[in-house]
C-alpha positions in Angstrom: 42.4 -42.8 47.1 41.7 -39.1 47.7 42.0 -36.8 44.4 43.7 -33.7 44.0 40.8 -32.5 42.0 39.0 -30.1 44.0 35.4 -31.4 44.1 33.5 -28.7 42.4 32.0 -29.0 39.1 34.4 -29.0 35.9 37.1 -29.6 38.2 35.7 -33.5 38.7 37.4 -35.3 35.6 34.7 -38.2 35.8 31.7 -36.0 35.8 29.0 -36.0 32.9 29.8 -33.3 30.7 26.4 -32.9 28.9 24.9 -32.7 32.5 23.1 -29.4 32.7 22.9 -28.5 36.3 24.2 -30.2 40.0 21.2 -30.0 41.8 20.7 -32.7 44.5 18.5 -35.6 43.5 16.6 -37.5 46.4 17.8 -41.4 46.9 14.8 -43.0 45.6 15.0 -40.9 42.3 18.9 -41.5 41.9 17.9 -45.5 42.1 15.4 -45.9 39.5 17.9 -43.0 36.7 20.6 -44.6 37.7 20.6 -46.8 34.8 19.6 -44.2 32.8 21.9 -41.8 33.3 25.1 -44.0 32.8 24.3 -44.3 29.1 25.9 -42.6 27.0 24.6 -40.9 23.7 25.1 -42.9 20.8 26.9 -41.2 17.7 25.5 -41.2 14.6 27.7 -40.2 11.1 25.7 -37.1 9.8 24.7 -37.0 5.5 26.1 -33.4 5.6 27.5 -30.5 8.5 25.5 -27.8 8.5 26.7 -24.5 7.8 28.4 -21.9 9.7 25.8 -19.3 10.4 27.2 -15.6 10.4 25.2 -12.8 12.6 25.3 -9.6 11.5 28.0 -7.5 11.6 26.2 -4.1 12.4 24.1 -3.6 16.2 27.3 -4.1 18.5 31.4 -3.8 18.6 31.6 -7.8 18.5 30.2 -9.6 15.6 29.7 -12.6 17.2 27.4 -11.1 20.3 24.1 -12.9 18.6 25.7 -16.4 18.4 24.1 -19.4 19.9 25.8 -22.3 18.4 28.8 -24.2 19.0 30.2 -23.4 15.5 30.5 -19.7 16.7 33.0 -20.2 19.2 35.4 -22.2 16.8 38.4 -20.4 15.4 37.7 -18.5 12.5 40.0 -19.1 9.2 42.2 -22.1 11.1 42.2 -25.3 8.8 42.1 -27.5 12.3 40.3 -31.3 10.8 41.8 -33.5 13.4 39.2 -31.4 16.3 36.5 -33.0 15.5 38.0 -36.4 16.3 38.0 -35.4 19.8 34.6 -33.0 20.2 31.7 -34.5 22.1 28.3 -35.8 20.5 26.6 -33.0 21.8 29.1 -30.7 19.6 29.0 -32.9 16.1 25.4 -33.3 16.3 24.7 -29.7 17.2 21.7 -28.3 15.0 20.8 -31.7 13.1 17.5 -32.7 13.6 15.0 -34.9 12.2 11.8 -34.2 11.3 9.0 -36.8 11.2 4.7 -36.1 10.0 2.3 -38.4 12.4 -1.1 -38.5 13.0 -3.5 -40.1 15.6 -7.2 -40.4 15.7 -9.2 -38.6 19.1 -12.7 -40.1 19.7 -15.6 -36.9 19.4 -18.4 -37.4 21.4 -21.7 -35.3 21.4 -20.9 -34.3 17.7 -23.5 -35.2 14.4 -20.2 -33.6 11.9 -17.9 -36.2 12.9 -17.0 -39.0 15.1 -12.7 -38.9 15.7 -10.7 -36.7 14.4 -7.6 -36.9 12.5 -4.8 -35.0 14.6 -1.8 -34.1 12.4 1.7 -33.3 14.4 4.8 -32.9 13.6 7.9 -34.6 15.7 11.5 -32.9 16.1 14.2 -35.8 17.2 17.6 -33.5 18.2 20.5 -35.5 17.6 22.3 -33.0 20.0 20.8 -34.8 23.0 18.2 -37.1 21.9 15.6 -35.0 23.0 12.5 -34.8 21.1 9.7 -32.2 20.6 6.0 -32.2 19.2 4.2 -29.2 17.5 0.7 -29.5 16.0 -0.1 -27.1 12.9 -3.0 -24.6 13.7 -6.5 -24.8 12.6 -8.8 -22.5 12.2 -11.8 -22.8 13.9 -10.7 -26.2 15.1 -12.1 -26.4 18.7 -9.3 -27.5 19.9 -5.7 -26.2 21.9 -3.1 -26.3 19.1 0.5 -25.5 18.5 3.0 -26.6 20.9 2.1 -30.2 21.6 5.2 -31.6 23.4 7.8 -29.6 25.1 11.8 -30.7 24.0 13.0 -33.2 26.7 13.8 -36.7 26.1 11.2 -39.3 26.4 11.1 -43.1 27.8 10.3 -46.2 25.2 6.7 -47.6 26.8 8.2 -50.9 26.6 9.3 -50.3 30.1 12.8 -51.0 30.0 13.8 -47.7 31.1 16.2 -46.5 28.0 15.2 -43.2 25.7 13.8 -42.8 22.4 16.7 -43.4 20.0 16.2 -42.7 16.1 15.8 -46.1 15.1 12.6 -45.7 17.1 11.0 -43.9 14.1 9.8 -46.0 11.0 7.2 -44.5 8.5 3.9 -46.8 8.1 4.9 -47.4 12.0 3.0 -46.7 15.0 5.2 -45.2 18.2 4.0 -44.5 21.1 4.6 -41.5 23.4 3.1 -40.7 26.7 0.8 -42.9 25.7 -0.7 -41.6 22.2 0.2 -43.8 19.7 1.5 -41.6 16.4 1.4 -43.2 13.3 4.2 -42.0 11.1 3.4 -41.4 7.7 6.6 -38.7 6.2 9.6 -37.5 6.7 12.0 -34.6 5.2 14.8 -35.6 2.8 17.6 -34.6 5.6 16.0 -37.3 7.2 15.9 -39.6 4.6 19.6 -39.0 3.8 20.2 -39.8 7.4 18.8 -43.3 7.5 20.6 -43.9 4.3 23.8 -43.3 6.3 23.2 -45.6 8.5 21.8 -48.0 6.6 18.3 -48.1 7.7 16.2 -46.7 4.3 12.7 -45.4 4.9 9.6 -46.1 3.4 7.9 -44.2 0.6 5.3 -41.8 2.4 1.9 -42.1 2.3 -1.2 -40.0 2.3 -3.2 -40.4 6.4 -6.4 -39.0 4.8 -9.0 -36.3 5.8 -11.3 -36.7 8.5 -15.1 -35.1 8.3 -14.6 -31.5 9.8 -11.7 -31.1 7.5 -13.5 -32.3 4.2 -17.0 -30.3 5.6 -15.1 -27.6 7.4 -11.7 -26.8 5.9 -12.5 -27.0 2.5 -12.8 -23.5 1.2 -15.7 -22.7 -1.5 -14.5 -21.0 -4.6 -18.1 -18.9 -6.3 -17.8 -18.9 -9.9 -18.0 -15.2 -11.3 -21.0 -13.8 -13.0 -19.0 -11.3 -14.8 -22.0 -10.1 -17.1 -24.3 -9.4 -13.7 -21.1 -7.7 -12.2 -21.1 -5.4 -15.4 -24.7 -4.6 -15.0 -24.5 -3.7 -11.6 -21.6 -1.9 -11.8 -23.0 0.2 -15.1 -26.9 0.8 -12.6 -24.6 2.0 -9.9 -23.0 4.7 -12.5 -19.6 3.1 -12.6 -18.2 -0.1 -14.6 -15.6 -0.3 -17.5 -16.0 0.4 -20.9 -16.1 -3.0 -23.4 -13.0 -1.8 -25.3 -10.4 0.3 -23.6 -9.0 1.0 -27.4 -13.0 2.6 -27.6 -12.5 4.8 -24.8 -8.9 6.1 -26.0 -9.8 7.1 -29.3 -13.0 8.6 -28.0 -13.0 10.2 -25.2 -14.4 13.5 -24.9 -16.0 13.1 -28.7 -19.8 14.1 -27.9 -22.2 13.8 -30.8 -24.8 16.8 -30.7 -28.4 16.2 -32.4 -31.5 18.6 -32.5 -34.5 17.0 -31.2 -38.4 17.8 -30.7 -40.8 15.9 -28.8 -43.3 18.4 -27.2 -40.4 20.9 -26.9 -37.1 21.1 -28.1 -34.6 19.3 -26.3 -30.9 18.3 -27.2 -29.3 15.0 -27.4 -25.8 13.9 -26.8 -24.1 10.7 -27.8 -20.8 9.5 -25.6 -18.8 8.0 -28.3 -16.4 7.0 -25.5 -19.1 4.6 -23.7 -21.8 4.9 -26.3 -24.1 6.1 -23.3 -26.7 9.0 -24.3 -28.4 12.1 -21.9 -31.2 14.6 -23.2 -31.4 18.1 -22.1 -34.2 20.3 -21.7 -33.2 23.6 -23.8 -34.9 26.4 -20.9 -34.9 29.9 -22.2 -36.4 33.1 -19.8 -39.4 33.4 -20.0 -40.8 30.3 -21.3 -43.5 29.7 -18.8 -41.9 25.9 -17.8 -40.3 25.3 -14.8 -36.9 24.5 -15.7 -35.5 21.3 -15.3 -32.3 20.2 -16.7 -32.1 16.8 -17.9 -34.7 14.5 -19.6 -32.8 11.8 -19.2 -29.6 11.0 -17.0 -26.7 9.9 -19.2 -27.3 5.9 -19.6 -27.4 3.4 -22.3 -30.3 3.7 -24.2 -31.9 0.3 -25.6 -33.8 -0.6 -28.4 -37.1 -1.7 -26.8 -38.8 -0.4 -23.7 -38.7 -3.9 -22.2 -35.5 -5.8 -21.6 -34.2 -9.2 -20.5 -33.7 -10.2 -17.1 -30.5 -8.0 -15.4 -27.0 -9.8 -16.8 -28.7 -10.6 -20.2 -29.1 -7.2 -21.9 -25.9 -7.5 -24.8 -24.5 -4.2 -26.8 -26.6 -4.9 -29.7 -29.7 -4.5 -28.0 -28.6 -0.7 -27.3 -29.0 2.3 -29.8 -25.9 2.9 -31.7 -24.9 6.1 -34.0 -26.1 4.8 -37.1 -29.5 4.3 -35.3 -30.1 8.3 -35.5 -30.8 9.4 -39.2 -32.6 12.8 -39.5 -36.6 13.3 -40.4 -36.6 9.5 -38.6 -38.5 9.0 -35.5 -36.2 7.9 -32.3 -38.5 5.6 -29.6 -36.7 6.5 -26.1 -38.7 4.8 -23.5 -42.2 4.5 -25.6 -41.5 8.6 -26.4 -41.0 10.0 -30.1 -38.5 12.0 -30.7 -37.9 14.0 -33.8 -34.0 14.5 -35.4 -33.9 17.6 -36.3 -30.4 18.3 -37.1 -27.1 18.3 -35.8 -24.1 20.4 -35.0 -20.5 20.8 -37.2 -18.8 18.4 -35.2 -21.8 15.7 -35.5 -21.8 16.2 -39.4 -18.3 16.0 -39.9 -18.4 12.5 -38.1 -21.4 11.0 -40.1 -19.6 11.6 -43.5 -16.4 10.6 -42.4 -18.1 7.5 -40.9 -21.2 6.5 -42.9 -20.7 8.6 -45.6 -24.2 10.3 -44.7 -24.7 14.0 -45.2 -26.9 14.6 -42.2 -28.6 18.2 -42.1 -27.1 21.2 -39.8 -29.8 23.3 -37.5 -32.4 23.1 -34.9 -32.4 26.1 -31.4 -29.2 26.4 -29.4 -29.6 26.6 -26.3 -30.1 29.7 -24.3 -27.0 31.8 -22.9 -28.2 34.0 -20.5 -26.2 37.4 -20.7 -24.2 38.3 -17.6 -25.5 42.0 -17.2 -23.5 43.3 -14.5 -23.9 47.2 -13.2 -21.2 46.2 -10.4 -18.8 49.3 -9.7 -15.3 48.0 -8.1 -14.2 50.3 -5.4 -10.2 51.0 -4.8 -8.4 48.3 -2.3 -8.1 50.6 1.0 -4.8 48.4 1.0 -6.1 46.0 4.0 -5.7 42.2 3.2 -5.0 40.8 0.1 -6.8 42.3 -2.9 -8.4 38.6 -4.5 -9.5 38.2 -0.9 -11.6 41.2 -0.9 -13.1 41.0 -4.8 -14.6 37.5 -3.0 -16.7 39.8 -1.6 -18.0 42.1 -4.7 -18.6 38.6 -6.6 -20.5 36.4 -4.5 -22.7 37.0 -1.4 -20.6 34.0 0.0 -17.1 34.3 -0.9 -15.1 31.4 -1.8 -10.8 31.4 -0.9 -9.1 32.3 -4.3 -7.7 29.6 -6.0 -3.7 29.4 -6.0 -0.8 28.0 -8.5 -0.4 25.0 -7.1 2.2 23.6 -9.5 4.3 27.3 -9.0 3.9 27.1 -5.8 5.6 23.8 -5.5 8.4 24.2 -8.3 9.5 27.8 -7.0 10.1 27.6 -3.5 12.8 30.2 -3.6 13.5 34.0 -2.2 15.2 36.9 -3.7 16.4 38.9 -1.2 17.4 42.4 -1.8 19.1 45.7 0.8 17.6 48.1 0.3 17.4 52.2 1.7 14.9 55.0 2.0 15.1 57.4 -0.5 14.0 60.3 1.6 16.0 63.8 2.4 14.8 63.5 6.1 18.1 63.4 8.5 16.3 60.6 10.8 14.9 57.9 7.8 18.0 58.3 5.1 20.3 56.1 7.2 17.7 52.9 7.8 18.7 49.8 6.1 15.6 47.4 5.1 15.8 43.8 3.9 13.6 43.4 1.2 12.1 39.8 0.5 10.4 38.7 -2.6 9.1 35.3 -2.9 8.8 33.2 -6.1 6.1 30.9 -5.1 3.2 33.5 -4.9 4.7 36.9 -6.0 4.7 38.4 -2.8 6.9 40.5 -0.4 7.9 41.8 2.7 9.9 44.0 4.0 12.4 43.9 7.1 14.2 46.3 8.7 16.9 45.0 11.0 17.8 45.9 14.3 20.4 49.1 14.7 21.1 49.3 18.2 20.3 53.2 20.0 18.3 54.4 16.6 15.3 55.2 18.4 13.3 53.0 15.9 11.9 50.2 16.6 12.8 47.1 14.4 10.9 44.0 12.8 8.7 43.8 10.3 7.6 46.6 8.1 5.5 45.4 5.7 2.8 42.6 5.8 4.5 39.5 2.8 1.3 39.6 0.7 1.5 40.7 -3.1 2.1 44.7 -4.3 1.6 46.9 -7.2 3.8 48.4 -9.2 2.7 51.7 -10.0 5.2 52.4 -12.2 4.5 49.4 -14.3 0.6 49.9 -14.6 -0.4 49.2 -11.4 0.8 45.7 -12.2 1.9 43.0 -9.6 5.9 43.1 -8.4 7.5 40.9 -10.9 11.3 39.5 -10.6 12.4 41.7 -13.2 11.1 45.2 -11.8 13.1 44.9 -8.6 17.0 45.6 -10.1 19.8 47.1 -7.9 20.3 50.2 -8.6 16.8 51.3 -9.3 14.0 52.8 -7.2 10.7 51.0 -6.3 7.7 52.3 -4.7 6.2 49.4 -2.9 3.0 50.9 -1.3 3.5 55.0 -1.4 6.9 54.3 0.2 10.0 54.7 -2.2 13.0 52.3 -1.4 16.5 52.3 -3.6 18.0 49.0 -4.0 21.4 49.1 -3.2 22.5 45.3 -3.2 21.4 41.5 -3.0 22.9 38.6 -2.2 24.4 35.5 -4.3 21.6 33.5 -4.8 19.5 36.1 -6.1 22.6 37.5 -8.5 23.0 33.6 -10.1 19.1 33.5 -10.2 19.3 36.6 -12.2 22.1 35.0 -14.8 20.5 31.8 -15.1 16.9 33.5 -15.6 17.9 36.3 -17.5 20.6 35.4 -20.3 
């Protein structure tokens, strides 16, 4: 009987639905799927649907234009139960999957580390289509190709009798075999489990497969034990480490006891009561004869005895500590006497406080040279900036003058004021300047703007770089010498200050109330 149907595909009302393209298959092929094919999916009843996943709602004008589910295309807020009495298997079982651990043993030849190896996999069964795919967690430094083990197609039982992998295929403590590899199954997930449950075919308990010599030699990650008293004494030879008691630091830091001492010269010893650490410095005065040299000794821990334990096992009572210094005694520092001769205010103060001990003020400061200086500064010729140039006077190789770094940061603002010559001469009474001072750095600059057919050229008219006032003292232009109304000579020329704008009139309220 000839159909009305036209014969093209979805138009053919006996056709495979789940079929995923028409190509033409050869004879011979058609013969041995033919069975096959004519099965249909079996349905399973699910332990719970999965949920509807939402795309984001920002990227595009439809919210829906990343969905690749099924459950995207059904209607949104319509209560509609009875459809899913009459979807396909390939729409209920969409996104449930079941996930099964395996293992098999591979025979290594050639090796002395091991002889198989323990390959662990994990299998994906879709519901969706009974299609099933294998990954196999990376190693590092295995040897071997890992990752995607099995690409997602459906696969034939090896009993040969030509029907697919179905789920009651998979029991754990089972072997199944799959292209020939025979995976023993040894754990499953618990959407898994809940699915045998449903249909009535429980599990078993999981089980551990075991490790295999290259992952017990290999894989299994040594952990050092910490020598933190070596680390200490490495870090303290290296000039670094951290003090014993933070609470010793705080409370001490930048408290320096001073002592007088004499060994074949006067020298002068300081203690670190932050770090309990001690330097010595050679007192040099002009004329002395000695080369001078400034320390004695670097700034270190100073212990007891000349010889110590091995590196690691040198403790803090093995170093001198403050009540170790007492005047008239004799300190040892590295098989060399040195003589206490006294101390300074700060040094006394500290011993009576501390240990009661009324230890002895004196002994020779050290020498201050006197900065005699016959250096005559000339004028600025008013070229540069002024610092700039007294680089010059100071040092025979100048260094940049150092800058306000926090005002330069918290006052990036302008005051801008307008601003005329205050001249008699017919051609400079009428030009109008712009006059710029900035908060930052204290300098200014001065515009004049363009006047079309003056005959004067426009632009800038002086460099921004800081002035003097030399009606304040030859001080430096401050906010509070430039007020409207007033005159200002900013270098020989004299400018009135007619007006300024509204930032710089509520700068001037809030500043000066």
């Amino acid at each position: 009987m000839a159909s009305a149907f036209p014969k093209l595909p979805g138009f053919v009302p006996t056709q495979e639905l789940d079929k995923p393209n028409f190509r033409k298959v050869s004879s011979v092929k058609q013969e041995q799927n033919r069975e096959i094919k004519q099965l249909p999916n079996k349905e399973y009843p699910v332990p719970r649907k999965q949920p509807v996943q939402i795309p984001p709602q920002s990227g595009m004008f439809n919210p829906d234009y990343l969905s690749t589910t099924h459950a995207m295309h059904m209607p949104k807020n319509v209560a509609n139960d009875s459809e899913e009495l009459y979807q396909p298997s390939w729409v209920k079982m969409d996104r449930h999957v079941l996930r099964f651990s395996g293992y098999f043993k591979e025979a290594v030849v050639e090796s002395a580390l091991e002889n198989y190896r323990i390959r662990k996999i994990t299998i994906f069964y879709y519901l969706e289509d009974h299609s099933l795919s294998i990954t196999e967690p990376k190693q590092e430094n295995s040897g071997v190709p890992q990752g995607a083990f099995l690409k997602r197609q459906k696969v034939l039982r090896a009993d040969g009798s030509k029907t697919f992998i179905i789920p009651e295929d998979f029991r754990i403590n089972q072997d199944i075999e799959i292209f020939g590899k025979t995976i023993r199954l040894y754990d499953c997930d618990q959407y898994t489990r809940e699915f045998y449950e449903g249909i009535g075919q429980q599990q078993a308990p999981s089980f551990n497969p075991g490790c295999d010599s290259f992952e017990t030699k290999t894989m299994t990650k040594y952990i050092p034990q910490k020598d933190t008293v070596m680390k200490d004494y490495l870090e303290h030879k290296l000039g670094g480490g951290k003090v014993t008691s933070q609470k010793q630091f705080l409370e001490n830091d930048r408290k320096v006891l001073k002592f007088y001492v004499f060994s074949d010269i006067d020298y002068v010893l300081h203690y670190y009561l932050a770090d309990d650490t001690i330097e010595i410095k050679e007192i040099n005065s002009a004329n002395s004869g000695r080369v001078p040299f400034p320390m004695m000794l670097r700034r270190q821990k100073l212990p007891r005895k000349f010889s110590l334990n091995q590196p690691g096992q040198t403790y803090a009572e093995d170093f001198i500590r403050p009540q170790d210094i007492q005047f008239g005694q004799p300190l040892i520092i590295y098989n060399r006497k040195f003589i206490i001769k006294g101390c300074d205010p700060f040094t006394r103060y500290y011993y009576q406080e501390k240990f009661n001990v009324d230890f002895p003020l004196g002994g020779q400061e050290e020498f201050q040279q006197e900065q005699k200086s016959n250096i005559i500064i000339p004028p600025h010729n008013g070229i540069g900036d002024e610092q700039d140039s007294l680089g010059y006077i100071y040092r025979l190789q100048p260094i940049p003058p150092k800058k306000d770094f926090f005002k330069w940061v918290d006052n990036q603002v302008n005051l801008r004021f307008l601003a005329m010559f205050n001249t008699t001469k017919p051609e400079d009474k009428d030009r109008v300047f712009v006059i710029t001072f900035f908060l930052n750095d204290d300098s200014l600059l001065v515009y004049e703007p363009t006047v079309r057919n003056s005959g004067i050229p426009d632009g800038k008219f002086l460099e921004k770089r800081k002035y003097k006032n030399v009606n304040n003292n030859n001080e430096y232009f401050a906010p509070q010498d430039l007020i409207v109304g007033n005159e200002v000579i900013i270098n020989g020329w004299r400018f009135q200050l007619l007006d300024c704008d509204e930032f710089t009139k509520k700068w001037f309220a809030e500043s000066f109330k």
